[in-house]
KEGULUM-700586 format. One line per field, with one value per residue (C-alpha): x, y, z; residue number from 1. Coordinates in Angstrom, 1 decimal, always signed. Example, Ala and Ser with C-alpha at 12.3 -4.5 7.8 and 13.67 -1.06 7.14 Angstrom:
2
x	+12.3, +13.7
y	-4.5, -1.1
z	+7.8, +7.1
k	1, 2
REM end
This chain:
478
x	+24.8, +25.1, +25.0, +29.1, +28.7, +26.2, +28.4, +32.0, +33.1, +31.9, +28.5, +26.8, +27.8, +26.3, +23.3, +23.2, +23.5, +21.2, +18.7, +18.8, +17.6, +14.5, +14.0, +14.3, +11.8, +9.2, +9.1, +8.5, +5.4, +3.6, +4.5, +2.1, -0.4, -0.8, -0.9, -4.7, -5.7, -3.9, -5.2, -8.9, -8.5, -7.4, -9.1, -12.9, -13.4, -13.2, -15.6, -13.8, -10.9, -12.6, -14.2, -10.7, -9.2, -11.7, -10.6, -7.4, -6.9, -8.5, -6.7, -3.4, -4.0, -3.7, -0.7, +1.0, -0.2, +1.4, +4.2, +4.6, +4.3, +6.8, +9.3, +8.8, +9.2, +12.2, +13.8, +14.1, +15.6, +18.4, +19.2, +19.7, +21.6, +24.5, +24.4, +24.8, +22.0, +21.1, +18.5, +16.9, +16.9, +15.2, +12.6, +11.5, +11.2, +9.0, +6.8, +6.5, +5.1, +3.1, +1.8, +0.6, -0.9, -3.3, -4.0, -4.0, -6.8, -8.8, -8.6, -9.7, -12.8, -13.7, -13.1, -15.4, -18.1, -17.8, -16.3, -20.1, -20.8, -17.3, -17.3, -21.0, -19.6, -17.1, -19.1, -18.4, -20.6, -22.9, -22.4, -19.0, -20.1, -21.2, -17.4, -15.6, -17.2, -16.3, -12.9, -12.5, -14.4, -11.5, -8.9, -9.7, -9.6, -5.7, -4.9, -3.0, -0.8, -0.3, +0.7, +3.3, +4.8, +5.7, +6.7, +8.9, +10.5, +10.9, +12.3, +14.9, +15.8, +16.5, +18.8, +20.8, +19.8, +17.5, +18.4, +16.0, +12.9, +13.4, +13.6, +10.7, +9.0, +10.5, +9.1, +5.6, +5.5, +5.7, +3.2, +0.7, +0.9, +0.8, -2.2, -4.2, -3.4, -4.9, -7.9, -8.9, -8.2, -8.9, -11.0, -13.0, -13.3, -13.1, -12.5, -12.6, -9.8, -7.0, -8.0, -7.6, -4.2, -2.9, -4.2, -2.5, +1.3, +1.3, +0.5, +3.2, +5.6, +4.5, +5.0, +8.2, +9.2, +8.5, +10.6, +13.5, +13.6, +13.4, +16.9, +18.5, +17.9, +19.7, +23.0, +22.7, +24.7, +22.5, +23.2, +23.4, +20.2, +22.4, +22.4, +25.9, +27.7, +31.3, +32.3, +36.0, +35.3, +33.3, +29.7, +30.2, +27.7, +25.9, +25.2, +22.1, +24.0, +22.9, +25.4, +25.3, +27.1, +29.7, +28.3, +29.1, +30.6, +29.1, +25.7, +24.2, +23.1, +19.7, +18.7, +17.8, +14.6, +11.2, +8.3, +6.4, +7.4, +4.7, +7.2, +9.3, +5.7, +5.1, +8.5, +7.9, +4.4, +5.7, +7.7, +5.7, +2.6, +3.7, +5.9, +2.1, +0.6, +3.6, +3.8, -0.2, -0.3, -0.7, -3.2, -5.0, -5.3, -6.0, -8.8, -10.5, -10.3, -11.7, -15.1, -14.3, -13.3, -15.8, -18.4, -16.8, -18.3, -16.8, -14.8, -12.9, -12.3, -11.0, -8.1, -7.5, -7.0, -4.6, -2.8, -2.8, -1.5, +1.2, +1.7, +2.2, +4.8, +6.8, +7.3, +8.6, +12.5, +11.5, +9.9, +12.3, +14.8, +13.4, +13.2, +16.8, +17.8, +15.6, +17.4, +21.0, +19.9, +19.1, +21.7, +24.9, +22.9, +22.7, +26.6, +26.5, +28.1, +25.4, +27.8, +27.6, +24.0, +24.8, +26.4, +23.8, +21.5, +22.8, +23.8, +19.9, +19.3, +21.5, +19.5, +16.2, +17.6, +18.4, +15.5, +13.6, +15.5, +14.2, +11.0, +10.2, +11.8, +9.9, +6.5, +6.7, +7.8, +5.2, +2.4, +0.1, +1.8, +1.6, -2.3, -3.0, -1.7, -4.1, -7.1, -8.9, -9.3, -13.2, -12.4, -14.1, -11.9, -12.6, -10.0, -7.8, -7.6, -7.3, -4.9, -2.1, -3.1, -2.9, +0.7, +2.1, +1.2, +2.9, +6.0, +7.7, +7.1, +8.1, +11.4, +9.7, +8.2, +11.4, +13.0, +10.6, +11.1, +14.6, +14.0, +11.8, +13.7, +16.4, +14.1, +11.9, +15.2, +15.9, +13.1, +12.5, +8.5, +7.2, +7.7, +8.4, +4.1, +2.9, +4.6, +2.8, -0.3, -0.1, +0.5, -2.6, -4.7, -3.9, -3.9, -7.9, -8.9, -7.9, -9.0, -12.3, -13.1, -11.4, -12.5, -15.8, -13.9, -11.0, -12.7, -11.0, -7.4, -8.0, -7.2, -3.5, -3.3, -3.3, -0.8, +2.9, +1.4, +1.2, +4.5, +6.2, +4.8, +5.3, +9.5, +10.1, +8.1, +10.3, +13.8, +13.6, +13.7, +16.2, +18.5, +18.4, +20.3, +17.6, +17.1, +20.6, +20.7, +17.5, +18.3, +16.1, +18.7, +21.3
y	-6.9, -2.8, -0.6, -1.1, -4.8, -3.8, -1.6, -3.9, -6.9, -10.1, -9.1, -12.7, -13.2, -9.9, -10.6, -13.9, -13.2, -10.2, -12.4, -15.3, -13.6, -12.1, -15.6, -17.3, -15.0, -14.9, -18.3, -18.1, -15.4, -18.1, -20.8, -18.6, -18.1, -21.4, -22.4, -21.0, -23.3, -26.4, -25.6, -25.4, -28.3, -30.5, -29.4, -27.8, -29.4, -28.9, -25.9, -24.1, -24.9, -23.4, -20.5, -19.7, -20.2, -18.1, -15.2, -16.3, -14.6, -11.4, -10.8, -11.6, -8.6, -6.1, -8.7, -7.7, -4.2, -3.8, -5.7, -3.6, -0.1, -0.8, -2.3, +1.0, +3.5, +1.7, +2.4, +5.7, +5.0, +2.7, +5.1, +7.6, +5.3, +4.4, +8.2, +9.1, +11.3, +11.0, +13.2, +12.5, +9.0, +9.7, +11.8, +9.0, +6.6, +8.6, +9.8, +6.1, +5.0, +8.2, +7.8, +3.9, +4.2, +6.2, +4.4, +1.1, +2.9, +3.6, +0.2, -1.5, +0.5, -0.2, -3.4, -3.9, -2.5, -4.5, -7.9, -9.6, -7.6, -8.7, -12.7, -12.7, -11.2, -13.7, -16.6, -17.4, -21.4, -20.5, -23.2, -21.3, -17.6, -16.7, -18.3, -16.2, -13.3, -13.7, -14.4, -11.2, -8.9, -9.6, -9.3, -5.9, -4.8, -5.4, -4.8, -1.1, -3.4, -5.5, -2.2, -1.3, -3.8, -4.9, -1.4, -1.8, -4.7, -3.2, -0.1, -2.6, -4.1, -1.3, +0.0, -3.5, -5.1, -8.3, -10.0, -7.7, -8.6, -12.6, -12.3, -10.4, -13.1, -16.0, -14.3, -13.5, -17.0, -19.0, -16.8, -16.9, -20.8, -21.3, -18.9, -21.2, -23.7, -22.6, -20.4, -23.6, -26.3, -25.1, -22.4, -24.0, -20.6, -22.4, -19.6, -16.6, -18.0, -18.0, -14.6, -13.5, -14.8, -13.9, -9.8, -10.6, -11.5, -8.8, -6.3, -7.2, -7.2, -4.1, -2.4, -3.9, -3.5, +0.4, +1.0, -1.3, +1.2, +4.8, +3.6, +2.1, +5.3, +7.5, +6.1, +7.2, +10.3, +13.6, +16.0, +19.8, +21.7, +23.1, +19.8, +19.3, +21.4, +19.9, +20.3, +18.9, +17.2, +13.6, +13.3, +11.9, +10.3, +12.7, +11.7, +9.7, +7.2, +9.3, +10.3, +14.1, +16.8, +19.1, +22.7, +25.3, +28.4, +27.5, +26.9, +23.8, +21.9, +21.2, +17.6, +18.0, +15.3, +15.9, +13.8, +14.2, +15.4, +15.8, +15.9, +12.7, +11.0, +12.2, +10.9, +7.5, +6.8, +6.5, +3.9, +2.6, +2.2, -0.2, -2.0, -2.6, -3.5, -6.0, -7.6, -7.8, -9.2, -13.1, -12.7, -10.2, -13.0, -15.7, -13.0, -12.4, -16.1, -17.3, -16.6, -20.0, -21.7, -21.3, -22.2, -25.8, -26.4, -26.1, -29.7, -28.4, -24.6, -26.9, -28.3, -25.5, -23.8, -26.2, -25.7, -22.4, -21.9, -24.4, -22.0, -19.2, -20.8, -21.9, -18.4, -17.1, -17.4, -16.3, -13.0, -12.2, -12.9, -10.4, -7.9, -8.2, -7.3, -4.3, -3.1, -4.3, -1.9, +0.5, +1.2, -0.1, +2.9, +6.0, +5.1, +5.0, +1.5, -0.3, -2.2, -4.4, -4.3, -6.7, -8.7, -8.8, -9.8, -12.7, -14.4, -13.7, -15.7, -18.6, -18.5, -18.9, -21.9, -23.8, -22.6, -24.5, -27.6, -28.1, -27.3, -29.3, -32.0, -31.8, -31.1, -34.3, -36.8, -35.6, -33.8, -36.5, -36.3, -32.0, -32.3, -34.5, -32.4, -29.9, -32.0, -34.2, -37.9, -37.5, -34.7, -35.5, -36.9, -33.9, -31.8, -34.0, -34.6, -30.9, -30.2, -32.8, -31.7, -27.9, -28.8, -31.0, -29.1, -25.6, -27.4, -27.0, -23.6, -21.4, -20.5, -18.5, -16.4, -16.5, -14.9, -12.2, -11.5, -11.0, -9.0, -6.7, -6.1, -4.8, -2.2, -1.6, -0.3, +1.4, +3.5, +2.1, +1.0, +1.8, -1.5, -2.7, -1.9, -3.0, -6.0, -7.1, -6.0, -8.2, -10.6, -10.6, -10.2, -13.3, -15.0, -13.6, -14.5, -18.0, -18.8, -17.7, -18.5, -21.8, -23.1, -24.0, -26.4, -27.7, -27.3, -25.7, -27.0, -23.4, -22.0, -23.2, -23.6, -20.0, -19.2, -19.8, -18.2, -15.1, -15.9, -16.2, -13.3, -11.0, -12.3, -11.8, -7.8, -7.4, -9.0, -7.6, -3.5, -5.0, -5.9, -2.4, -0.8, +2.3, +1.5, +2.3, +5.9, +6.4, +8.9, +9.1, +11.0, +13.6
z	+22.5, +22.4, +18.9, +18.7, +18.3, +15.6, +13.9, +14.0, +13.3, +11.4, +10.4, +10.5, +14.0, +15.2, +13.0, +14.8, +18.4, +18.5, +16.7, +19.1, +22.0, +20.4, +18.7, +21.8, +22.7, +20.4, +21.1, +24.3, +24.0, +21.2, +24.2, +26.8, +23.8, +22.7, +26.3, +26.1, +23.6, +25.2, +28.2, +26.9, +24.6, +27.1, +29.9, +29.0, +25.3, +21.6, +21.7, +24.1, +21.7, +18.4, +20.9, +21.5, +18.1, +16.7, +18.2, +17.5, +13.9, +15.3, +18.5, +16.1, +14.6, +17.6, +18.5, +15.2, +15.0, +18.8, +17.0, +13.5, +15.5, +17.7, +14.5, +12.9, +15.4, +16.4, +13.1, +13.8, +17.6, +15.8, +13.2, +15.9, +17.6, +15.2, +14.1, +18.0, +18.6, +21.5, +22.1, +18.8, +20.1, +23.3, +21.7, +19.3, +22.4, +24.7, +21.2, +20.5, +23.5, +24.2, +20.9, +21.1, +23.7, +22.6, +19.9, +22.2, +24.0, +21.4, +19.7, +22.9, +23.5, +19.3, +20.5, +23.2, +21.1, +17.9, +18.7, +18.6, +15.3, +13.7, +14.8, +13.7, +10.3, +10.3, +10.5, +13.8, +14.6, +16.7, +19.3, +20.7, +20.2, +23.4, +24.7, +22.1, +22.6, +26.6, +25.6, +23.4, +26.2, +28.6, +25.9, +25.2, +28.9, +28.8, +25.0, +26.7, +28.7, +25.6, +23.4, +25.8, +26.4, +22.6, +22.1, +24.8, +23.1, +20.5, +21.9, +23.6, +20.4, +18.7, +21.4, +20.9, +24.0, +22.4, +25.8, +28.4, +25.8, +26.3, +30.2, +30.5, +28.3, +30.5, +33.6, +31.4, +29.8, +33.4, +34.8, +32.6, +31.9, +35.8, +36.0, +33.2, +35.3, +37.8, +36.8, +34.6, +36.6, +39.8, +39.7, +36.7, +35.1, +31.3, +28.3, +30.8, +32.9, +29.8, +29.0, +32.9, +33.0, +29.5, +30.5, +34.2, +32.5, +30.2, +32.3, +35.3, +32.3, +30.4, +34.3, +34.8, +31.1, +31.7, +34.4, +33.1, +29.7, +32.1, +34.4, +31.0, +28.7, +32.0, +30.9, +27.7, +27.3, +27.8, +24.8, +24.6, +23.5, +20.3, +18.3, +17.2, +19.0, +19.8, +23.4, +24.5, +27.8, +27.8, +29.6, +33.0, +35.7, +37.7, +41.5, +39.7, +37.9, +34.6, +31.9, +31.4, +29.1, +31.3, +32.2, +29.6, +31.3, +34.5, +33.4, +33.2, +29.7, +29.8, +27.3, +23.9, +23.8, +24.4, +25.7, +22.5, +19.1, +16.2, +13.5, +14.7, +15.3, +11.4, +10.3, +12.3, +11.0, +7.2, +8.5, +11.0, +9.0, +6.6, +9.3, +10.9, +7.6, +7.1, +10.4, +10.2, +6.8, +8.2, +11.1, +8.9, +5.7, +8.9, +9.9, +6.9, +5.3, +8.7, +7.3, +4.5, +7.5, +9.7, +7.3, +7.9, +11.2, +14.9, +14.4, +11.3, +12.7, +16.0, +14.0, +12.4, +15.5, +16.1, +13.0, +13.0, +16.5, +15.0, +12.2, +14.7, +16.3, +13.3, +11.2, +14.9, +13.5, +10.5, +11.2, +14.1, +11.6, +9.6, +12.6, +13.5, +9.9, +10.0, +13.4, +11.8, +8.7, +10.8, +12.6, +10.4, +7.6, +10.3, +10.8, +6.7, +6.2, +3.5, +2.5, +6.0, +5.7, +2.5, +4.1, +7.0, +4.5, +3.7, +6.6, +7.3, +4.6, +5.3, +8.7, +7.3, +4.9, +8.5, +10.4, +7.4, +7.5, +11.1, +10.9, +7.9, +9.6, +13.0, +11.6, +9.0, +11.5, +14.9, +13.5, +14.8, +18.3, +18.0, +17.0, +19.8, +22.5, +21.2, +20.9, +23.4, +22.4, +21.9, +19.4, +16.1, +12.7, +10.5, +13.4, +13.4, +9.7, +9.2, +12.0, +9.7, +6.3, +7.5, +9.2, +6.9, +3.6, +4.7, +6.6, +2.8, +2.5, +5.5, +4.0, +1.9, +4.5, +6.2, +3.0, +2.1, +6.2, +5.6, +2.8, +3.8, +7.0, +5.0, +3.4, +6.2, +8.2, +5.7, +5.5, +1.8, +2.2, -0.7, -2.5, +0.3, +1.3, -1.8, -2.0, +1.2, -0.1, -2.9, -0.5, +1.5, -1.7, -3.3, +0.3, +0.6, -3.4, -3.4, -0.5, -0.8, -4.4, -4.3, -0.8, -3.0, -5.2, -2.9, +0.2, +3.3, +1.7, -0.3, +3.1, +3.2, -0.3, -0.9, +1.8, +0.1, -3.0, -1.0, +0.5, -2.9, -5.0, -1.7, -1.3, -5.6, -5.5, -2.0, -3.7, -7.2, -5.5, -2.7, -6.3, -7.4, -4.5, -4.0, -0.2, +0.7, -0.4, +1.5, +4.8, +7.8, +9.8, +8.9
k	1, 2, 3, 4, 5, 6, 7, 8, 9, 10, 11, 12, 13, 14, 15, 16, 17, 18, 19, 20, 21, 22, 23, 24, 25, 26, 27, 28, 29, 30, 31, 32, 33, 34, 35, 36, 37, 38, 39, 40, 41, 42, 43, 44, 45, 46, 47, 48, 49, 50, 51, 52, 53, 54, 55, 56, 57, 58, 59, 60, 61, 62, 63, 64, 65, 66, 67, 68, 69, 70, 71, 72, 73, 74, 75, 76, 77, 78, 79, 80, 81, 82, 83, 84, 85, 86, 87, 88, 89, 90, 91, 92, 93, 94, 95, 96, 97, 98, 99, 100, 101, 102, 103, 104, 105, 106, 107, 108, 109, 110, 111, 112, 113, 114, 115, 116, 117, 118, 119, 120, 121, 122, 123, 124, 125, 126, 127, 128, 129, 130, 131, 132, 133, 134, 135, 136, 137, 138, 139, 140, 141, 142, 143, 144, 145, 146, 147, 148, 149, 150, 151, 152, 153, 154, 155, 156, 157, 158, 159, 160, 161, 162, 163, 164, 165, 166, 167, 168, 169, 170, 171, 172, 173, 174, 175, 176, 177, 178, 179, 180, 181, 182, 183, 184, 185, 186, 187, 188, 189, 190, 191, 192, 193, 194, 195, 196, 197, 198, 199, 200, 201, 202, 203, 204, 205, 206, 207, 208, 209, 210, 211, 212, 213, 214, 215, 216, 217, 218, 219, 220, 221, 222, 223, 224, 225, 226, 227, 228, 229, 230, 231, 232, 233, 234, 235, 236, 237, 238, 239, 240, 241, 242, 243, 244, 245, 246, 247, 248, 249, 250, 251, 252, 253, 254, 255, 256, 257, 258, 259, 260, 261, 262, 263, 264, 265, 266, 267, 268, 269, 270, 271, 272, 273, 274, 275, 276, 277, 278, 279, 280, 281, 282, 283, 284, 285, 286, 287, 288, 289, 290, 291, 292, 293, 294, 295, 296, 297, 298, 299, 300, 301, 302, 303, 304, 305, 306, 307, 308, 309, 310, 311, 312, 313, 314, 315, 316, 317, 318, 319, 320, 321, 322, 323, 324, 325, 326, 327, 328, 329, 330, 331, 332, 333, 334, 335, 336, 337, 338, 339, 340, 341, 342, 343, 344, 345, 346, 347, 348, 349, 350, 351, 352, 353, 354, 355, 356, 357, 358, 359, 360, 361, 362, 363, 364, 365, 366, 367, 368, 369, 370, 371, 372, 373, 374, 375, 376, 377, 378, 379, 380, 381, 382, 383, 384, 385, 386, 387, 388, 389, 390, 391, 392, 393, 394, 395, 396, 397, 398, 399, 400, 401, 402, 403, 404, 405, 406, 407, 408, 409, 410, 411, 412, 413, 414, 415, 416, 417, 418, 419, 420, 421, 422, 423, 424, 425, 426, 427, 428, 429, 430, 431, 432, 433, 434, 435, 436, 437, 438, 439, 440, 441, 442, 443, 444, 445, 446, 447, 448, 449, 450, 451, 452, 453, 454, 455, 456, 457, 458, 459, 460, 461, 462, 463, 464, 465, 466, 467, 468, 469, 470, 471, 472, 473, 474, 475, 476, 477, 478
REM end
């Protein structure tokens, strides 16, 4: 899949064969990370599991912060893209990544300092603290490698190549389940040893991701320093392999991208921002309505672990859904053709509508068999109990998520994210109010109950704006 196949023909297929890849892999990188808790529930016990799962909901959010930044600086990279700009392009990449790592940096060291402070806050039992707070220690060590290499992705996907992404995760995925394995099994290293592996896999793939991205972007062709200048011969491979602009009058053209540029970075971060805020919005209501839940005791935040890492897995096609709509917007807009993004849109939508159908499906008929493989047999009833009603209750109601996904994609690539921000906002609000002032009266159900609430009021803000036609006038390029 390359920008032309973005920009031609039937617009659902493109839609669906750029998706699948990024899908498939998605998949694949909730696989590795629900291997941890597997791995720990089988294998060391149900504290180990809830140790684990309570750092869940706050290593999610670096996960989708990693996940949003690397969305929304992309935007700008497919825009540039399908308008041909080149340079532009590269400029945005190498300002990405220098940028995020940075800030990859500095999270990791606020990291290391607060995680007691911030599980103690939370409610965190105190019979699986000290384990969680293990876990998190050697989760911040690697969260760098963990920034790069979902920028990367990203920075892949925007460029139309969704495949490179999934075999990085393939390789990543069998690594890191082989080194739980191991480190648990074997080396009897318990809570530390799924951390080890998980910061082992993603930094061989954010190393090999790296160099992958410098040899693709030198066949990209090289542009004169005088943006849009018109020159008569094509760009032709160098003794590199690199495309390159013909000399002018003897002299040779020297590329029109820089390694960082404060004014692209500015441009990126208004997209980018809410991109993080919207990608973040479910690990960020899991992290701040894990307080209610922890207040149930370790057996019930156990099988909501479970559940959780369950939930995880099942808005995968639904969010990458979304982000492939945001990179179709993207680019079919800088080559000015909204009205494909239209029909992008709905062939999105059709997808989510199937995605559903076999969700609901699977989750109804094996949610006892999916809990079990997360809990041991001496696990108490109460995780159990809450690993099915947490599964069963929201297997109605990811389409909903998988439409506002859609949705927002289409105004997130366009650069629309006003609404688009707020709508989100609104969605974690109501996720954080019912739960926590109707967990009281209902009990943990609040926690789950509150979710498609969210879902819904976030999809009707995002589709009501999407009606009135504003985000396709927007321009991020010219």
């Amino acid at each position: 899949m390359n920008a032309k196949d973005m920009l031609k023909g039937n617009p659902g297929k493109s839609l669906f064969f750029f998706a699948l890849p990024m899908i498939l892999g998605n998949l694949f990188q909730q696989f590795y990370n629900m291997a941890d808790s597997i791995v720990v529930g089988r294998f060391v016990g149900e504290e180990a599991l809830a140790a684990v799962g309570a750092s869940y909901s706050f290593t999610t959010v670096f996960i989708m912060v990693a996940i949003g930044g690397g969305i929304g600086a992309s935007v700008l990279t497919s825009q540039y893209l399908g308008a041909g700009q080149y340079g532009k392009m590269r400029t945005s990449i190498y300002t990405a990544l220098t940028a995020f790592l940075g800030i990859s940096i500095l999270l990791s060291v606020l990291g290391l300092f607060f995680n007691p402070a911030i599980l103690t806050g939370l409610r965190t039992p105190k019979n699986v603290m000290v384990q969680a707070v293990l876990y998190l220690n050697i989760y911040f060590v690697g969260l760098p490698f963990l920034f790069m290499y979902n920028i990367i992705s990203s920075v892949f996907n925007a460029l139309g190549k969704s495949h490179v992404p999934l075999y990085f995760l393939l390789f990543s995925s069998v690594l890191n389940i082989g080194l739980d394995l191991y480190m648990v099994i074997v080396l009897g290293m318990g809570v530390a040893g799924v951390a080890v592996a998980t910061v082992v896999a993603q930094g061989v793939s954010a190393a090999a991701s790296f160099l992958l991205l410098k040899k693709t972007l030198r066949h990209y062709p090289q542009e004169p320093q005088t943006e849009g200048k018109r020159f008569p011969a094509p760009p032709q491979a160098d003794e590199n392999g690199s495309c390159v602009w013909p000399p002018e009058n003897g002299r040779a053209v020297r590329p029109s991208f820089r390694r960082f540029d404060p004014c692209l970075l500015g441009k990126a971060a208004k997209i980018a921002i809410p991109s993080i805020i919207q990608q973040s919005i479910v690990s960020i209501g899991m992290l701040l309505v894990q307080s209610v839940v922890n207040s149930f005791g370790s057996s019930v935040l156990a099988g909501y672990s479970a559940g959780m890492r369950v939930e995880s897995l099942c808005i995968v096609p639904m969010i990458a859904t979304g982000n492939a709509v945001s990179t179709f917007t993207a680019q079919n807009l800088g080559a000015r053709q909204p009205q494909r993004v239209r029909e992008g849109y709905r062939f999105g939508c059709l997808m989510v509508l199937g995605f559903e159908a076999v969700i609901c499906l699977t989750l109804n008929l094996f949610h006892r068999s999916i809990a079990s493989s997360f809990l041991q047999g001496t696990a108490g009833g109460a995780a159990y109990e809450t690993a099915n009603s947490y599964m069963t209750f929201l297997s109605w109601f990811f389409v909903l998520i998988g439409l506002k996904s859609a949705t927002d994609g289409v105004l997130r690539g366009a650069g629309d994210v006003g609404v688009y921000m707020a709508a989100n906002l609104a969605n974690l609000s109501i996720r954080v109010l019912v739960a926590n002032l109707c967990a009281p009266i209902w009990g943990v159900r609040a926690v789950w109950y509150a979710v498609p609430m969210g879902w819904s009021v976030n999809f009707l803000l995002s589709f009501l704006w999407f009606l009135t036609g504003r985000w396709s006038r927007k321009k991020l390029v010219s």
